[in-house]
C-alpha positions in Angstrom: -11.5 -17.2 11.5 -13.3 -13.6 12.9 -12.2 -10.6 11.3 -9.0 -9.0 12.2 -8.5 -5.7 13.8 -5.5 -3.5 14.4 -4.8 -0.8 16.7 -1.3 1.3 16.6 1.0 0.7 19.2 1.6 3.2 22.0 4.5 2.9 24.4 3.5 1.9 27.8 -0.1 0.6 26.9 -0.9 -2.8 27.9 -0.8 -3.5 24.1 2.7 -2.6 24.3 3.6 -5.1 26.9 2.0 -7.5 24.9 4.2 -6.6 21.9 7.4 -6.3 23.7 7.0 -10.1 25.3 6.4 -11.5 21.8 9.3 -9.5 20.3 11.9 -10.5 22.7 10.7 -14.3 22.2 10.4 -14.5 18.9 13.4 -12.7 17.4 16.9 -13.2 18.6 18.5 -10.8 20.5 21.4 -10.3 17.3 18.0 -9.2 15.2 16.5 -6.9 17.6 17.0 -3.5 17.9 16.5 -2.1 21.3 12.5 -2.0 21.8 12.6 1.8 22.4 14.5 2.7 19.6 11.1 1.3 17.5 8.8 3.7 19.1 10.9 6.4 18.9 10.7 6.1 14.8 7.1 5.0 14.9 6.3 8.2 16.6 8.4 10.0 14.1 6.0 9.0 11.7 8.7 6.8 9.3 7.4 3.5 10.7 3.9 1.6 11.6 4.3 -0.5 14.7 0.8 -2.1 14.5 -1.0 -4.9 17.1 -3.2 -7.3 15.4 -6.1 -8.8 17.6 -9.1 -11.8 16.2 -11.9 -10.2 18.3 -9.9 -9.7 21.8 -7.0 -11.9 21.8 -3.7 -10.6 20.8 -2.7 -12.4 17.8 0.7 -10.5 17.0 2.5 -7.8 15.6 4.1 -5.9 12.8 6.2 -3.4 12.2 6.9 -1.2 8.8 9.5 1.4 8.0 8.7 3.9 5.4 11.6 4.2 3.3 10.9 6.7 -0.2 9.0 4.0 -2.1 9.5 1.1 -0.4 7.7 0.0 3.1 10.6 -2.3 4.9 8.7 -5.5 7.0 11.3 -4.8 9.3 9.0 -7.4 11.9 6.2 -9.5 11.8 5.5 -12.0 15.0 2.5 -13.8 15.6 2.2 -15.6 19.0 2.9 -19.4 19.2 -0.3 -20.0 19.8 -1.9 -18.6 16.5 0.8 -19.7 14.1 -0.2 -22.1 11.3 -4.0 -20.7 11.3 -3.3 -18.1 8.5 -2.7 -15.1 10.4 -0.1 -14.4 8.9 -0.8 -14.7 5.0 -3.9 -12.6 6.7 -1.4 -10.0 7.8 1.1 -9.8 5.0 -2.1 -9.4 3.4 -3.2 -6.5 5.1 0.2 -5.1 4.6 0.4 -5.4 0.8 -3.2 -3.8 0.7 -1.5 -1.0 3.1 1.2 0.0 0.9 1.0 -0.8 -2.2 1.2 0.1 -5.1 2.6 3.0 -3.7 5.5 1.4 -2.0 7.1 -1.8 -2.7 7.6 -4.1 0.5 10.8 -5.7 1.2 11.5 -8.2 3.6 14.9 -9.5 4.7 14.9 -13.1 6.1 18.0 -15.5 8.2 19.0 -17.1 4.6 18.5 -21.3 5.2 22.2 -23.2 5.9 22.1 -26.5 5.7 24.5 -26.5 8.7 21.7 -24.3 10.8 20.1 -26.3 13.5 16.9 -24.1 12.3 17.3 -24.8 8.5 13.8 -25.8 8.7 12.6 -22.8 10.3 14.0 -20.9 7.6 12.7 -22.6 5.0 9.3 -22.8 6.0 9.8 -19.2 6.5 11.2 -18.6 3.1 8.4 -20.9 1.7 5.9 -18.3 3.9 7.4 -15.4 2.1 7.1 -17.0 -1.1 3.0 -18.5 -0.6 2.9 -15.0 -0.1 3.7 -14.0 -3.4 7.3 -12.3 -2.4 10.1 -12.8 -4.7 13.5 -14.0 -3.6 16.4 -11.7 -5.2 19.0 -14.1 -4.8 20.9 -11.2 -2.9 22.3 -12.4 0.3 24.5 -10.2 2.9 25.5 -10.7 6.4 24.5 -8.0 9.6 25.7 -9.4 13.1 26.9 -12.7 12.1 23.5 -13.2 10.3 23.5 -14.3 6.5 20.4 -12.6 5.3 18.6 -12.7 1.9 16.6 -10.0 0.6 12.8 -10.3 -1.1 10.0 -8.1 -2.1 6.4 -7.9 -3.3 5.2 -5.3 -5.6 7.3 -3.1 -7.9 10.9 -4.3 -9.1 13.6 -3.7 -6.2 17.3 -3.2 -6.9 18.3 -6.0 -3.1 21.7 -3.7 -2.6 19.1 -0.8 -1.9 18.8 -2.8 1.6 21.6 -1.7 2.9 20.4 2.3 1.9 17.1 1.7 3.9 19.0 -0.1 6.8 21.4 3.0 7.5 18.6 4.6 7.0 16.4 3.1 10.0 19.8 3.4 11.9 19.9 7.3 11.5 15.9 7.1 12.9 16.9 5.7 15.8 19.6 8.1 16.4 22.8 6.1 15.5 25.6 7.7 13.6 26.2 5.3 10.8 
């Protein structure tokens, strides 16, 4: 595997379109906020929406937000085509180097139902997070009909706190609550 590179993502570059065709495939619509919305905090400076490329071939994306001490996955896609190569323990990686120890990364994943017809998608995303060296907290809550279940890497992390960084990536984009 070549060495990864990563270049910010600015609204309206080619980059961008690239980004915004793998977001809207990859997470579903209940999970996405709208695609503006992210580079309107990103330019704000509270989030890193950042391309990841293997020499020049788009590999995927990721997206942090910058909560006090804690750096929020809020997103991480890489395309079809790429998955199951490493890319993204390479990533998470990447991430973890990125922030921490300063910040403590949280993730929230779609918690595995056995009544899910993509309980194995969730568990092999769980078992992802968990390769990774992410810690499940047990804590599960549901946002738009979505049972999620909270995780982090680094320093300990109180899971009710999610719902203090979520309202808070709400105010960034300009909602009320």
């Amino acid at each position: 595997m070549s060495e990864l590179t990563f270049t910010r993502v600015e609204k309206d570059s080619a980059v961008d379109d690239f980004c915004r065709e793998l977001y809207e495939e990859t997470f579903d619509r209940r999970m996405r906020v709208p695609y503006a919305d992210l580079h309107k905090v990103a330019s704000s400076g509270k989030a890193d929406f950042t391309a990841v490329f293997s020499e020049d071939l788009f590999i995927g994306f990721y997206y942090v937000y910058l909560h006090q001490d804690t750096a929020y996955l809020y997103y991480l896609a890489v395309t079809e085509s790429m998955r199951g190569r490493g890319y993204g323990t390479d990533i998470t990686d990447l991430i973890k180097d990125n922030y921490c120890p300063e910040r403590r990364i949280v993730v929230c994943i779609e918690a595995p139902n056995v009544d899910d017809k993509l309980v194995s998608v969730r568990y092999r995303r769980l078992a992802f997070y968990s390769r990774n060296g992410f810690v499940d907290t047990l804590y599960k809550f549901e946002s738009v009909g979505i049972m999620y279940e909270v995780l982090y890497w680094g320093k300990m992390f109180e899971p009710e706190g999610v719902q203090d960084i979520l309202r808070s990536f709400r105010r960034a984009c300009g909602f009320r609550r």
